[in-house]
Every structure is written in C-alpha cells, then in structure tokens.
C-alpha positions as CSV (number, residue, x, y, z in Angstrom):
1,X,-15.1,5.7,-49.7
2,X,-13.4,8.0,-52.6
3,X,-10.8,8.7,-54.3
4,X,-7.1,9.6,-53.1
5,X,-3.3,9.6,-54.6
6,X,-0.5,7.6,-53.3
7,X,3.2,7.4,-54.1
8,X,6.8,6.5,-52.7
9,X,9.8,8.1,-52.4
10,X,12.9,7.4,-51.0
11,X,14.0,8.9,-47.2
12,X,17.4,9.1,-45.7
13,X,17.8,7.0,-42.2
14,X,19.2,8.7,-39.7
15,X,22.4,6.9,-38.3
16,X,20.8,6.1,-35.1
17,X,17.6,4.5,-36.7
18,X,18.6,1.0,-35.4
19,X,20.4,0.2,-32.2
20,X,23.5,-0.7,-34.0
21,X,23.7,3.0,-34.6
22,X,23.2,4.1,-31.3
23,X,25.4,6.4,-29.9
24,X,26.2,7.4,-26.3
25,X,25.0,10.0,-24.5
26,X,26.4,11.9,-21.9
27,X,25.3,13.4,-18.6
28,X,24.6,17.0,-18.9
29,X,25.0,17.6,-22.6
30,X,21.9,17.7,-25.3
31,X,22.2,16.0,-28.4
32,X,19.5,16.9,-31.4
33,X,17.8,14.0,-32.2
34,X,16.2,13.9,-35.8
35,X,13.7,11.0,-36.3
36,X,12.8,12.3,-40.1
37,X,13.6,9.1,-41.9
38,X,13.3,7.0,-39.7
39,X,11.0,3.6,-39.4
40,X,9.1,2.6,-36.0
41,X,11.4,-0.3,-35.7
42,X,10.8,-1.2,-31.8
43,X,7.3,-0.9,-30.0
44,X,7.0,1.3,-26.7
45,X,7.7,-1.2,-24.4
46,X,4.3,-3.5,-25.0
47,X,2.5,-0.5,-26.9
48,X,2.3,-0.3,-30.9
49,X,4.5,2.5,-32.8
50,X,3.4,4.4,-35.4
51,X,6.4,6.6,-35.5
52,X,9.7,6.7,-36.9
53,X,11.9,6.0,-33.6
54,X,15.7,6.9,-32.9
55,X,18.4,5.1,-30.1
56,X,20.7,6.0,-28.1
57,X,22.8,4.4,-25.3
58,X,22.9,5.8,-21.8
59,X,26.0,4.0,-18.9
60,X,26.0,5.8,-15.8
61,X,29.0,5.6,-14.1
62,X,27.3,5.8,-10.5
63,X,24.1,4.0,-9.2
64,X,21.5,6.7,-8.7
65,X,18.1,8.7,-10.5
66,X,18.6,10.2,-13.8
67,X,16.0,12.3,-15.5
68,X,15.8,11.6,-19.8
69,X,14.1,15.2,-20.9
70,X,13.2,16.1,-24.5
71,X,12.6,19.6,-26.0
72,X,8.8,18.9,-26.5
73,X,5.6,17.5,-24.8
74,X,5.5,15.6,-28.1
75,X,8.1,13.4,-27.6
76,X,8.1,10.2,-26.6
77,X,10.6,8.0,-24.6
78,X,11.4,4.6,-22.9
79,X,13.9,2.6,-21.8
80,X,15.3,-0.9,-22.4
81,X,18.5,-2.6,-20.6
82,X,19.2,-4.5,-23.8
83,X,18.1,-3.9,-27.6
84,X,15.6,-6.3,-27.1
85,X,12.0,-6.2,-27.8
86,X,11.9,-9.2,-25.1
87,X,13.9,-6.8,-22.5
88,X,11.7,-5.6,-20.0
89,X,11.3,-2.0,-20.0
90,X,12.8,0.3,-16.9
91,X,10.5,3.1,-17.5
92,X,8.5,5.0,-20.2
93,X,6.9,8.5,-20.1
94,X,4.1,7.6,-23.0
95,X,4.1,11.6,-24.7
96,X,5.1,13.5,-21.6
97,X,8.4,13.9,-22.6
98,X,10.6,13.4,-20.0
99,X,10.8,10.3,-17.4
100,X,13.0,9.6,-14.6
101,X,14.9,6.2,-13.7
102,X,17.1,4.6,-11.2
103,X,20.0,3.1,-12.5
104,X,23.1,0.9,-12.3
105,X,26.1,2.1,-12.8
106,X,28.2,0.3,-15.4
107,X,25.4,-0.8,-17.1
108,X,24.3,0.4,-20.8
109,X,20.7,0.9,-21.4
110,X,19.5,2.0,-24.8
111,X,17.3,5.0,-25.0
112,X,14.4,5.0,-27.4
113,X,12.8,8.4,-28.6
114,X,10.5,9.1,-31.0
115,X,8.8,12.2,-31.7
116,X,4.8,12.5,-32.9
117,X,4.9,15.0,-35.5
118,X,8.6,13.4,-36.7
119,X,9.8,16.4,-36.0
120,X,13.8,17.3,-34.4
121,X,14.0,18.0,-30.9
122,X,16.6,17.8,-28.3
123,X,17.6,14.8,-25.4
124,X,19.2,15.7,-22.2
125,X,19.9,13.2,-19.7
126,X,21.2,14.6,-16.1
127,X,21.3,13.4,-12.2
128,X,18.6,14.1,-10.1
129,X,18.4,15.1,-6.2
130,X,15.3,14.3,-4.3
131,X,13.4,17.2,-2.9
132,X,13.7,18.6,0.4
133,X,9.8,18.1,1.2
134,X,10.1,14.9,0.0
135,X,8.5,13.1,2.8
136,X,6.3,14.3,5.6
137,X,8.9,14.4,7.7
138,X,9.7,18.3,6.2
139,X,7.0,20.2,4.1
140,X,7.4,23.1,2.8
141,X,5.3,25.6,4.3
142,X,3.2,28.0,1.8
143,X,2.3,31.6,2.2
144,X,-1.0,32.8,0.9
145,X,-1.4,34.8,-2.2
146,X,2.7,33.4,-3.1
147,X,3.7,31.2,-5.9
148,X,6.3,28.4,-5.3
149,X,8.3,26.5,-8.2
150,X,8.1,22.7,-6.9
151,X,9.2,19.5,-9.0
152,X,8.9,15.8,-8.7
153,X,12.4,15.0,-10.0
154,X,14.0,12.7,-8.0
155,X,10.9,12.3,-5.6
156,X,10.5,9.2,-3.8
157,X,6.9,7.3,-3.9
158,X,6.3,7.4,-0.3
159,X,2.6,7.9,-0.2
160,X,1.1,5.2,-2.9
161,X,-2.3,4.2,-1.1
162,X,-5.3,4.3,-3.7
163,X,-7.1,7.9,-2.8
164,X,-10.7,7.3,-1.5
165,X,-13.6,8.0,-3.8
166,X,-14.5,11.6,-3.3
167,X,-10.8,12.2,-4.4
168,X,-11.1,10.5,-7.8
169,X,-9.6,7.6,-7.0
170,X,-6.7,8.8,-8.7
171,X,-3.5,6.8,-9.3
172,X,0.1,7.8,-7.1
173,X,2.0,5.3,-7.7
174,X,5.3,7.5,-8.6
175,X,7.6,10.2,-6.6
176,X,5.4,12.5,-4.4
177,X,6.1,16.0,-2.4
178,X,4.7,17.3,0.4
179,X,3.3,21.2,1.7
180,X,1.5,22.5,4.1
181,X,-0.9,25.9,4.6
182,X,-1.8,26.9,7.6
183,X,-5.0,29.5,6.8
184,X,-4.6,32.8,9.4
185,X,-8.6,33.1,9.0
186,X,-11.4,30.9,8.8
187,X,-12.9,30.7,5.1
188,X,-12.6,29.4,1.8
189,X,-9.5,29.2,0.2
190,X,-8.1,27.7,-3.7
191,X,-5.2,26.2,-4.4
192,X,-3.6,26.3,-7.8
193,X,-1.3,23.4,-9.4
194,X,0.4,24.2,-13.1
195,X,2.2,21.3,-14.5
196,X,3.6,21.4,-18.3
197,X,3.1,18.5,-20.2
198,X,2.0,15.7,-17.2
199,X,-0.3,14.8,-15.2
200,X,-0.2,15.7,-11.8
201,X,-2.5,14.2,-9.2
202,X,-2.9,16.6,-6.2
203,X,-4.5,15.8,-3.0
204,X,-5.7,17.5,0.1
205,X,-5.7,16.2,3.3
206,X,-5.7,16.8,6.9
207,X,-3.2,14.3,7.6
208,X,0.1,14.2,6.1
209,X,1.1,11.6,3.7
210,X,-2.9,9.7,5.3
211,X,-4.3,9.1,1.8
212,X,-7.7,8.3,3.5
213,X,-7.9,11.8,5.7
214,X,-8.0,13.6,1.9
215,X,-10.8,15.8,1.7
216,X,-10.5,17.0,-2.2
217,X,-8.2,15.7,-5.3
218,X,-7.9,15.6,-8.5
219,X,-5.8,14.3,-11.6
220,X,-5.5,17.0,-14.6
221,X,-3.3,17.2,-17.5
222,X,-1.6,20.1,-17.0
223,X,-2.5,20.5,-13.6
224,X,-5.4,21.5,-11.2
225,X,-7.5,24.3,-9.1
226,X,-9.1,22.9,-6.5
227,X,-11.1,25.0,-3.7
228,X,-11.0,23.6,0.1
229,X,-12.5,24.9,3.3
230,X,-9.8,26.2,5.9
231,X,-9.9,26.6,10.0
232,X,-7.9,29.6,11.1
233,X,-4.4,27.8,12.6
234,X,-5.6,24.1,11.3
235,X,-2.6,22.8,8.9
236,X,-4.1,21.5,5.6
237,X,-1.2,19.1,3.8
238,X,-1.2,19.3,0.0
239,X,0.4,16.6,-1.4
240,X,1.6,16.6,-5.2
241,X,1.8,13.3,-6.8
242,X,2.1,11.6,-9.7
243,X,0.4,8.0,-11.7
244,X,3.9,7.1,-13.2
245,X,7.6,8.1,-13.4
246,X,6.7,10.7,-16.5
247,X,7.3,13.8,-13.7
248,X,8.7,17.4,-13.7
249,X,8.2,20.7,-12.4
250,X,5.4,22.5,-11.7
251,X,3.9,25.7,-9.8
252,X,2.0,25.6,-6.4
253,X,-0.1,28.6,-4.8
C-alpha cells in the first residue's frame, strides 16, 4: 500500500445522461455525443459499466437492418427496446464501435453509448443493404496480387456451423460473405484480411459455405494472413465471417 490524494468536484451532466433526456436520432445524420459528466447509469446489457454512458432514441420508420457507427474503436454501444435494465438487449458491439440490428418499424429503441476514455465522438445510424456475395449462390471472384474493399454490413448469417479443430474452432454466428480464387498455377499462395476495430473470423475451404471442408482459419483482431496450398484451376472459397453482430468493412487480397 502507500500514500495517494483524493478529492471531489462538481461535473456538468450532459442532457442525455439519463433516458428521460434522450433525444432522437435520425437516419443518415451524425450527432456528437459527449459523455464527459456523465455517470454509468445502465449496465451493457448483463455486463458491468465503469463509464459514464449517454442515450439516445432510435424509430425506424420501415422494418429492416440498420448499422449504429461511432467515430472510434473506443466506443461502446447497445441496444434496449425499452429504458429498462430488465429489457432484453437487441444487440451490443462490446468496444468495436459499430453494430448492426434488424428492426421494427414504429418502434422506439433507446441507444446506449459510452465511450472508454470519456472522450466526444460522433453516432451515425443509417440503412444497410446486404452484399452481393452474400450467399454462395454469387461469390465474388478475386484476382491475384488485387485488393478488394468487402464489408459485412447487412450480411446474413448463412454459414454458422462451429469450424472444425484445425480452423480454431472459431465462432460465426453473425452475417458472413463469400469469394472465391481460382490459382492459374500450382503453388503456395497467402491471403490477406484487414479489418479495423473487429474481429473477423476468416475461413478457407474447398467447399462453399461447407464449414467442415475448411482447410485453414483463423479469428484476429484486426484481421488475418493466412497461407493455403493452391491446384492450378481448383476453386478455393474464402469465406469472411464474423462471432457477433459488431461487423464492418474490411480489405481482402
């Protein structure tokens, strides 16, 4: 033990520090949210709180997937239908600082944020599309030596089958996308995965959306580099996936 010095002062609240300050936000326009003052009023759906949190209201006015982004992997967000510590949660993204959700229309949900270093950052909530190479049913074929902006926004989990052992046994149970290399020559080949501020699970395999045909996988923060033998005009499907509904883009080569 030792010796240390302690005192209080008084903070200001920000207006939105309890739900009965909440207000709305709207589709396509970002609002600054400052949680400096404010108290860790609600816990993260089951999770304990240690910072100062901020609400906001969210009613989409058609059914569909929305995507809740903040400024900075150190944000965190979830998502109640009520203001409610009972009120089961629709989604969290733990401190990957943007989620997605499917949603009722006419129905308000209240949008909790809360950022790690209580620091102001920005909140954006927008529609989201699914992918084209959403399902197996279209990949999207990649060149060699080319890099390809991909996302898992709006992705559907189509593929959620526990990967076998020798691919980590890593977790997909949220939205996954779907390509496919076919190697010109024989040999060794890597392939290269950059995610910001989530973690992707990426899998190989020589079946599509076949969870026990993959041959090599992993699940990094950040993304992965993973190396993979290739027969000249043998498809290999790589298959980007995720452990939860905290998602977004993300480079392929």
């Amino acid at each position: 033990v030792g010796t240390f010095t302690i005192s209080v002062s008084a903070v200001t609240a920000p207006p939105n520090d309890l739900c009965s300050g909440a207000p709305a936000l709207t589709v396509g326009v970002p609002v600054t949210a400052s949680p400096s003052g404010a108290v860790p009023d609600y816990t993260a759906c089951g999770s304990l709180n240690y910072y100062g949190d901020v609400v906001y209201t969210f009613t989409p006015t058609t059914t569909g997937a929305y995507v809740f982004t903040g400024s900075s992997s150190s944000v965190g967000l979830w998502l109640r239908p009520a203001c409610s510590e009972t009120a089961a949660c629709v989604t969290t993204s733990g401190s990957g600082g943007s989620f997605q959700a499917t949603l009722t229309a006419g129905t308000t949900y209240y949008v909790f944020a809360r950022h790690y270093s209580n620091s102001t950052f920005t909140l954006t909530v927008n529609p989201v599309v699914t992918p084209g190479n959403d399902t197996c049913s279209a990949p999207l074929d990649l060149s060699l030596a080319t890099t390809v902006n991909g996302t898992l926004l709006g992705a559907n989990n189509d593929y959620s089958t526990a990967l076998p052992t020798q691919c980590g046994n890593a977790l997909t149970a949220g939205g996954d996308v779907v390509y496919r290399f076919t190697p010109a020559t024989t040999g060794n080949f890597r392939l290269q995965v950059s995610a910001s501020s989530w973690y992707p699970t990426v899998w190989l395999g020589t079946a599509c959306g076949v969870t026990s045909s993959c041959v090599v996988g992993q699940r990094n923060y950040g993304g992965t580099d993973v190396n993979f033998h290739g027969t000249a005009g043998v498809p290999v499907y790589v298959h980007v996936d995720a452990e939860s509904t905290s998602v977004g883009p993300f480079t392929i080569s």
